[in-house]
VMD Tcl script that draws the C-alpha trace (Angstrom):
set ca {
  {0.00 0.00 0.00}
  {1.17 3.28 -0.97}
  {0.49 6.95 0.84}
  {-0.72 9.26 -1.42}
  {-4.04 10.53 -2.86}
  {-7.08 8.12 -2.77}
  {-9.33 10.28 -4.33}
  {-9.94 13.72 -5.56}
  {-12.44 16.42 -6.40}
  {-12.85 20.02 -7.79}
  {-14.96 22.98 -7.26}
  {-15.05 25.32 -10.43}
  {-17.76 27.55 -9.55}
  {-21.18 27.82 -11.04}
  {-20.50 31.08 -13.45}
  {-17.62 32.66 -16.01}
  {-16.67 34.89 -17.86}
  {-14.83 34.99 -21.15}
  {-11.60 36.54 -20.67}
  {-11.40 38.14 -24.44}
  {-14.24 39.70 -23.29}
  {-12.96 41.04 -20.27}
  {-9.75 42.32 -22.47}
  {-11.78 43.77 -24.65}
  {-14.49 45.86 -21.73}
  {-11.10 46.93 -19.92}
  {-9.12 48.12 -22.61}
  {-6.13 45.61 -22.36}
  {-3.66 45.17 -25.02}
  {-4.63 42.02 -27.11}
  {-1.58 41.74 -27.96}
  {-1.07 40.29 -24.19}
  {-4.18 37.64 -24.99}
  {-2.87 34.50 -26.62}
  {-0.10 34.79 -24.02}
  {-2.36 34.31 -21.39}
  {-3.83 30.49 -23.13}
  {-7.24 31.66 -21.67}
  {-10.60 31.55 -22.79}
  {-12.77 31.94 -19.80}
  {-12.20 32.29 -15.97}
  {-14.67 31.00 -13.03}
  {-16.13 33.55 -10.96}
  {-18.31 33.45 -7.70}
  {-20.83 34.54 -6.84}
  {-20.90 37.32 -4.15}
  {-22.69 34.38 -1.53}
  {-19.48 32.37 -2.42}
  {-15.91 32.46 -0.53}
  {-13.51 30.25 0.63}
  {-15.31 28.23 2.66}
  {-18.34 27.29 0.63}
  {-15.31 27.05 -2.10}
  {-13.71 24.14 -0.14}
  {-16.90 22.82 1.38}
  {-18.38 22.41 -2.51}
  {-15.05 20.92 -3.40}
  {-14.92 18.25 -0.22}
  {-18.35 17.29 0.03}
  {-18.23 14.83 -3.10}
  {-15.30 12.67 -1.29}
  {-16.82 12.69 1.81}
  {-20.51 11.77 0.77}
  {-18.77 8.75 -0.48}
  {-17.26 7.23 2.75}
  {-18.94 4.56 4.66}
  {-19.23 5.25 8.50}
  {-16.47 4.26 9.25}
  {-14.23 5.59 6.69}
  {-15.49 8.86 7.74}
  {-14.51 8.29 11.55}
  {-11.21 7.54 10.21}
  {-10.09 11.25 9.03}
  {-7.96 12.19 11.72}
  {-6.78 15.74 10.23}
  {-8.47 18.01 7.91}
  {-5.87 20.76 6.62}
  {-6.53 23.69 4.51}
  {-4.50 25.41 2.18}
  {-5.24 29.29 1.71}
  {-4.03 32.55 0.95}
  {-7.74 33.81 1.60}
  {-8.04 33.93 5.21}
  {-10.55 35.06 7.02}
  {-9.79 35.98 10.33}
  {-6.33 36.36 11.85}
  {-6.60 33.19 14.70}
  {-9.90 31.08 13.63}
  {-9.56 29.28 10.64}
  {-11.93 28.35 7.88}
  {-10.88 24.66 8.71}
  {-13.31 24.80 11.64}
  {-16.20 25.80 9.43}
  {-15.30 23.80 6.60}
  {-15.05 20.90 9.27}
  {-18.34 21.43 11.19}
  {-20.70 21.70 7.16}
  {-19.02 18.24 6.27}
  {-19.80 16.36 9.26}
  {-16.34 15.72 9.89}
  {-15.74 13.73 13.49}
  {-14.79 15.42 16.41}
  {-11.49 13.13 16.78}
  {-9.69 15.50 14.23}
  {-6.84 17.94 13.69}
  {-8.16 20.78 12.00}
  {-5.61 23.54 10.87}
  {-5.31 26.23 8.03}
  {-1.91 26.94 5.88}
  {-0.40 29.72 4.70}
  {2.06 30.18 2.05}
  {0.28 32.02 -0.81}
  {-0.17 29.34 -4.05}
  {2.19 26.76 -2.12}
  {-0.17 26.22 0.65}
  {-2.01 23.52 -1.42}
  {1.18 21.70 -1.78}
  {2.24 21.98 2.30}
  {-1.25 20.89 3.10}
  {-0.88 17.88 1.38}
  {2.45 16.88 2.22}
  {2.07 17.57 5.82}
  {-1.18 15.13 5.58}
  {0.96 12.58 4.30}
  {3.71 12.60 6.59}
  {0.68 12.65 9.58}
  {-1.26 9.87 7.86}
  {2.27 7.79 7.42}
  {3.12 8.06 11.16}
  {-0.70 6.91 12.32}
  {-0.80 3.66 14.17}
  {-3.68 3.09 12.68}
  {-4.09 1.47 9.40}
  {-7.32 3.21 8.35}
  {-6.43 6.56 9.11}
  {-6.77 9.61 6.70}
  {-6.63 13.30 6.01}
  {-9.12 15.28 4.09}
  {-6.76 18.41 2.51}
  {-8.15 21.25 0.53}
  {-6.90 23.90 -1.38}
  {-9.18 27.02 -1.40}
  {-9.26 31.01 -2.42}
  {-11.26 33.11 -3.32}
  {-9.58 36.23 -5.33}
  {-10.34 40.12 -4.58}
  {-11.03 43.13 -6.60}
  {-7.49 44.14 -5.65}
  {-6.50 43.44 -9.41}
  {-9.31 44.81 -11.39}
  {-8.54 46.70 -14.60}
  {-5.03 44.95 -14.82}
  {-3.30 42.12 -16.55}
  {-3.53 39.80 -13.37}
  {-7.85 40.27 -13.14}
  {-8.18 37.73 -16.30}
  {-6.14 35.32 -15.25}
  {-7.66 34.91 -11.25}
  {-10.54 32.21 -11.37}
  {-12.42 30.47 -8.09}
  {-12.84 27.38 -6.68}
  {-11.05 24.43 -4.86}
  {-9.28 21.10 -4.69}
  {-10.21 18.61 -2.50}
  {-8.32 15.94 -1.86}
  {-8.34 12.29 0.47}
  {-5.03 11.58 1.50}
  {-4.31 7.58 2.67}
  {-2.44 4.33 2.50}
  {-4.83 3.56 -0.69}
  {-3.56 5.82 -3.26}
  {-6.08 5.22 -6.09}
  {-4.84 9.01 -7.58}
  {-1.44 9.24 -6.92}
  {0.79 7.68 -5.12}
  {3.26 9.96 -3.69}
  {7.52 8.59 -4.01}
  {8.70 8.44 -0.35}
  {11.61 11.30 0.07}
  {11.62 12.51 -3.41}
  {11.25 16.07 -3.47}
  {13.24 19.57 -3.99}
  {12.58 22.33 -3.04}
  {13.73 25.92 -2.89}
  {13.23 29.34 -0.94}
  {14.38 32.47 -0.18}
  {12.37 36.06 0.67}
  {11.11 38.10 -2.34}
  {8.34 40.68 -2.92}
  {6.95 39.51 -6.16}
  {3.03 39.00 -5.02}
  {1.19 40.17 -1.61}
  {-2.24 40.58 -0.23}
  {-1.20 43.12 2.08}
  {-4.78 44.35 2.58}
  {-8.37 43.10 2.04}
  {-8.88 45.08 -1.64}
  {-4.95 45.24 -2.35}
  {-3.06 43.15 -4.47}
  {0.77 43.79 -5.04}
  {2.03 42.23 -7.93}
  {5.50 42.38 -9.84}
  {5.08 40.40 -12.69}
  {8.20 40.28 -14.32}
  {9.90 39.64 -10.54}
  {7.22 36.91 -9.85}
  {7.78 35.21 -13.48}
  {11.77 35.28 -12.99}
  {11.07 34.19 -8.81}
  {8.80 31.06 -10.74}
  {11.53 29.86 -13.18}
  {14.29 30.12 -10.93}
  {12.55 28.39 -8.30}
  {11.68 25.80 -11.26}
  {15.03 25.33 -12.03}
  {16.70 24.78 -8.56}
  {13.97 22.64 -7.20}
  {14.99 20.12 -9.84}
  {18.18 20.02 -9.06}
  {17.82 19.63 -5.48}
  {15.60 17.05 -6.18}
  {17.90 15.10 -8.98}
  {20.34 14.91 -5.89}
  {18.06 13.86 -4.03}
  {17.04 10.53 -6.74}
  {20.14 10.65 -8.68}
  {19.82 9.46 -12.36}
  {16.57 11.61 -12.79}
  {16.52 12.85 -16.36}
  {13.67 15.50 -16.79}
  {12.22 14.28 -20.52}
  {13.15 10.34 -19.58}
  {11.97 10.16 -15.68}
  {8.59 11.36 -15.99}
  {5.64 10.18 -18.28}
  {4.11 13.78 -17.39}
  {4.55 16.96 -15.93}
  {2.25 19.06 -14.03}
  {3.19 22.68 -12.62}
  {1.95 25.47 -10.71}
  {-0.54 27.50 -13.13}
  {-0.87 30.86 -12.92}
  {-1.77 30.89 -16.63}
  {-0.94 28.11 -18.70}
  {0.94 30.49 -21.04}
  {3.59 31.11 -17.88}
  {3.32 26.97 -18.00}
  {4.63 26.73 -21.14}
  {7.36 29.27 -20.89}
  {8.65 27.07 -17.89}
  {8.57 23.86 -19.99}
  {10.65 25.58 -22.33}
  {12.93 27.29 -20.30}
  {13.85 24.16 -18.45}
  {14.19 22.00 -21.55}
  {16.40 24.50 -23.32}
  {18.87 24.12 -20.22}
  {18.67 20.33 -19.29}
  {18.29 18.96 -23.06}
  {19.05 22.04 -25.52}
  {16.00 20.71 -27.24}
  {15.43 22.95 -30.18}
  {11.90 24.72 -30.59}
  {10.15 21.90 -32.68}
  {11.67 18.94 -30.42}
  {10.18 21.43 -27.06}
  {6.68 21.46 -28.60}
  {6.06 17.85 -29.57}
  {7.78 17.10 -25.92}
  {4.94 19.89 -24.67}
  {2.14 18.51 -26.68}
  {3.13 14.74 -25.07}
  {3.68 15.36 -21.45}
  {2.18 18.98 -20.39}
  {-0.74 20.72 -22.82}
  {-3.54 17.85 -21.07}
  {-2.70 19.25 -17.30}
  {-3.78 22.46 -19.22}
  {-7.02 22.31 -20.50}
  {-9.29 23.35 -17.17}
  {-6.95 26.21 -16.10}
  {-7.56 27.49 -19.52}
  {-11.05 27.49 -18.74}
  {-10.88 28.49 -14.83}
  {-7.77 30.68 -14.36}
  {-5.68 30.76 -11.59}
  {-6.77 28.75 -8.12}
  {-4.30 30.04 -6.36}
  {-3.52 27.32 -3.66}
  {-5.38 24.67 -5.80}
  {-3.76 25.78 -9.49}
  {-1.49 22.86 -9.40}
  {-4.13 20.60 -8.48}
  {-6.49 21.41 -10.51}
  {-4.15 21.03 -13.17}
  {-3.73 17.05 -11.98}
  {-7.52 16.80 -12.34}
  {-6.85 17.97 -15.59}
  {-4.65 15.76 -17.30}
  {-6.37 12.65 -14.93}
  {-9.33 13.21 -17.27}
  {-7.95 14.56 -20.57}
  {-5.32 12.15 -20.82}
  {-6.52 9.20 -18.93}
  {-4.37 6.06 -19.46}
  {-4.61 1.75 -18.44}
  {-1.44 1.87 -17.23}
  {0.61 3.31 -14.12}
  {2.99 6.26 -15.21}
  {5.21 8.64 -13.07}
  {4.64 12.37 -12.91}
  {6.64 15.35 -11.73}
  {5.17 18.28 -10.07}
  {6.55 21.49 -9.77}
  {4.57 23.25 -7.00}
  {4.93 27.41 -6.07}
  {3.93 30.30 -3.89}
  {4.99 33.87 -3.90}
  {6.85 35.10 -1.56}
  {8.48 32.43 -1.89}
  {8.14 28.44 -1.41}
  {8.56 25.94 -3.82}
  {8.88 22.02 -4.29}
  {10.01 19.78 -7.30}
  {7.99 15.99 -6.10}
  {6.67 13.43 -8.05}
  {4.29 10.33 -7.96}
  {2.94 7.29 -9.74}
  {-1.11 7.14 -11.29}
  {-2.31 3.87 -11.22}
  {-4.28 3.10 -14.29}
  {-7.71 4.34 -15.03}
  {-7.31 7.23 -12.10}
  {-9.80 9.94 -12.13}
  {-11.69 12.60 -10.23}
  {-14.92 12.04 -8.50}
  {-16.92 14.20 -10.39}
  {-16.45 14.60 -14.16}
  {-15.14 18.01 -14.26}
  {-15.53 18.53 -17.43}
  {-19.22 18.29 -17.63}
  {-18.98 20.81 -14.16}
  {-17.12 23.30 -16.53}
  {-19.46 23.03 -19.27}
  {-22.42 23.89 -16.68}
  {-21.43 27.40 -15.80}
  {-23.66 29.84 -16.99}
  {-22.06 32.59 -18.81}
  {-21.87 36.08 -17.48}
  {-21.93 39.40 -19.48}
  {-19.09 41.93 -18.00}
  {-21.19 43.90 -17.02}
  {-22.87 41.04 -15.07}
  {-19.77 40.15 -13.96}
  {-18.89 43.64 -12.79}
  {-22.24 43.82 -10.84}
  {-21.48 40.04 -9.00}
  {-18.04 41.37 -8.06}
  {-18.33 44.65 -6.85}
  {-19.53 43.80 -3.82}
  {-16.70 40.99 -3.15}
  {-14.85 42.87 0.09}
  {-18.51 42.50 1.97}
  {-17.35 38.68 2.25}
  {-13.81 39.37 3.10}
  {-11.59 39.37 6.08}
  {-12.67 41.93 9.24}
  {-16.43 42.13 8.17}
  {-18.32 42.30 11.17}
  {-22.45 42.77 9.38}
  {-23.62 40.82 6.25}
  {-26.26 39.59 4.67}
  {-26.90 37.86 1.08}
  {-29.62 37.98 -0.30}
  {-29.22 36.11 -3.50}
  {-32.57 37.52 -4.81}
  {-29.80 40.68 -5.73}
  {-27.64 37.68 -8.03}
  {-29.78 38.30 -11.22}
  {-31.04 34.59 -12.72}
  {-27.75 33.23 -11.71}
  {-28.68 31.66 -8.49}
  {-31.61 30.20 -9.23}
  {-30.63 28.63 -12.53}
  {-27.39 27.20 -11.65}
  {-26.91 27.23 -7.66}
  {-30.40 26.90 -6.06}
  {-31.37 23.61 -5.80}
  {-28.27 21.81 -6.04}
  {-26.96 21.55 -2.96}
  {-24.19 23.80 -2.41}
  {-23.25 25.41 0.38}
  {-23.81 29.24 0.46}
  {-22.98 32.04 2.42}
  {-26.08 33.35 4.24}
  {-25.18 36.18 6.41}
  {-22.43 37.48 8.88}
  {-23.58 37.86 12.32}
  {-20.74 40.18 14.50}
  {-18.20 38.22 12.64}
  {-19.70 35.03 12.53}
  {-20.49 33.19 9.57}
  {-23.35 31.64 8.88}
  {-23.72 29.38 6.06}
  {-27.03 27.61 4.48}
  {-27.63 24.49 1.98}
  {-29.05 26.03 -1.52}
}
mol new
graphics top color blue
foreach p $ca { graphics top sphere $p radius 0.5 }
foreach p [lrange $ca 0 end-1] q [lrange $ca 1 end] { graphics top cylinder $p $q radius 0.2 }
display resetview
């Protein structure tokens, strides 16, 4: 038996927007747009945040368990850069709407878009030392973005949702290697959420922070499982997405340095291992936390396989944090849910739709004491593709409290 993932899930909201669109309404440069590899990004709704995020996400795996499968998560650890209050963490609501037992760690990380990654790893390392054979972690990876970056290059690129994952000695998703990983990290000001509404963002610092980190992971983690070859080792990569465009760059920046591939043999060697991990973050944007994940849910269903193959993942935050690790998917892994069909469910919103759902995003943000949300206000939105289904919603803030309902 192998630690690892046993099963995992995605939230990708219930609405989006098409990001030419969005280019177009805010006057940015098009020549920026096939860059980005976007078409549309998620967005939520204004009853929506990190919590209902991860809930939405979790719920899935967890209605799945028998009794006594579910008495067996010890820990449930969430991954965040969208906190919500400076000591409780959204780990004890999340906890308390999925009927999680009361014999259970329950903590929140921090470490901007790397927090996915430590929540996972510290799972497995907790789930490993359990004397008890059955034990498990539930882990998700949850934001929720701002308004900080509206009007600039960053806004079309910063989707919603979550990862969810089910960390145990059954990995039926991926298994993780014992020991092999790399990482690398050292202090630098590339992105911050220094405030509620305020997003500071370098991009050309952040993009150079990304590849170096990229390159020196490796490294550390070739000496760490010497005889790793990056195009030979690994059926399939899957990175940290910001925007699969930055993806790609990476790819070809690495490949240039280990192999001095030329252009044509980068591509084919892009089209092979990397452009399936790609497809929902094209169609999503950036998850933050969950971007890497959701790009493993990604190439699980658009390039599933009958046979066992080895991955690397290259995992980053801002800031910064990184980690070069890798795995094996058994054959025939997938998601819960067909994500896929949960993409092509969104309705579509007109900017100026979108405008009016997200103006009101800070009311549902850290250090609000008085809420309520009424989704009446959401347009046909709600009731065509949230009411009913059984999502978790946001219902009101009560002197700091949050109160959430089922749709």
């Amino acid at each position: 038996m192998s630690t690892g993932i046993e099963a995992i899930n995605a939230y990708v909201g219930r609405a989006f927007v098409d990001v030419r669109d969005l280019f177009t309404d805010r006057g940015l440069s098009m020549s920026r747009f096939d860059n980005l590899m976007m078409t549309q990004k998620s967005v939520n709704l204004p009853c929506e945040d990190p919590v209902t995020n991860a809930v939405n996400a979790a719920r899935p795996l967890v209605a799945g368990l028998s009794p006594a499968e579910l008495a067996g998560i010890e820990l449930l650890v969430v991954g965040t850069e969208s906190g919500l209050d400076f000591g409780k963490p959204i780990s004890t609501y999340v906890h308390h709407h999925l009927g999680l037992p009361s014999r259970c760690r329950s903590f929140e990380v921090k470490h901007a878009c790397y927090g996915g990654t430590a929540a996972l790893q510290t799972a497995a390392a907790l789930v490993e030392t359990s004397p008890s054979p059955s034990a498990r972690a539930l882990v998700v990876a949850a934001d929720a973005p701002s308004n900080g970056a509206r009007g600039t290059y960053w806004e079309p690129s910063e989707g919603a949702g979550a990862v969810a994952m089910l960390v145990g000695r059954d990995a039926r998703v991926l298994a993780l290697d014992p020991g092999a990983s790399g990482w690398h990290t050292y202090e630098v000001m590339d992105t911050a959420r220094p405030a509620v509404e305020t997003d500071v963002v370098d991009s050309d610092l952040s993009l150079l922070a990304y590849l170096s980190c990229l390159e020196n992971c490796f490294a550390a983690y070739c000496d760490r499982v010497p005889g790793t070859d990056v195009v030979g080792t690994f059926d399939h990569l899957v990175f940290h997405t910001p925007f699969a465009g930055m993806v790609k760059g990476a790819h070809r920046t690495l490949l240039r340095k280990l192999r001095r591939l030329d252009a044509a043999g980068i591509e084919r060697d892009f089209a092979a291992r990397m452009a399936a991990s790609l497809h929902y973050a094209a169609r999503v944007g950036n998850l933050f936390s969950a971007a890497i994940y959701l790009a493993l849910c990604s190439l699980l269903e658009q390039a599933p396989s009958d046979r066992t193959r080895r991955i690397g993942l290259f995992s980053y935050g801002s800031g910064c944090a990184s980690e070069f690790f890798s795995g094996v998917v058994p054959a025939g892994a997938r998601p819960g849910l067909d994500i896929g069909a949960q993409l092509d469910d969104r309705r579509r919103l007109t900017v100026g739709e979108y405008d009016k759902l997200t103006a009101g995003s800070d009311q549902r943000a850290f250090g609000v004491r008085e809420a309520v949300f009424d989704a009446a206000g959401y347009g046909p939105v709600f009731d065509s593709h949230v009411a009913g289904r059984g999502l978790l919603v946001l219902d009101r803030i009560r002197d700091y409290h949050r109160e959430y309902r089922w749709a």
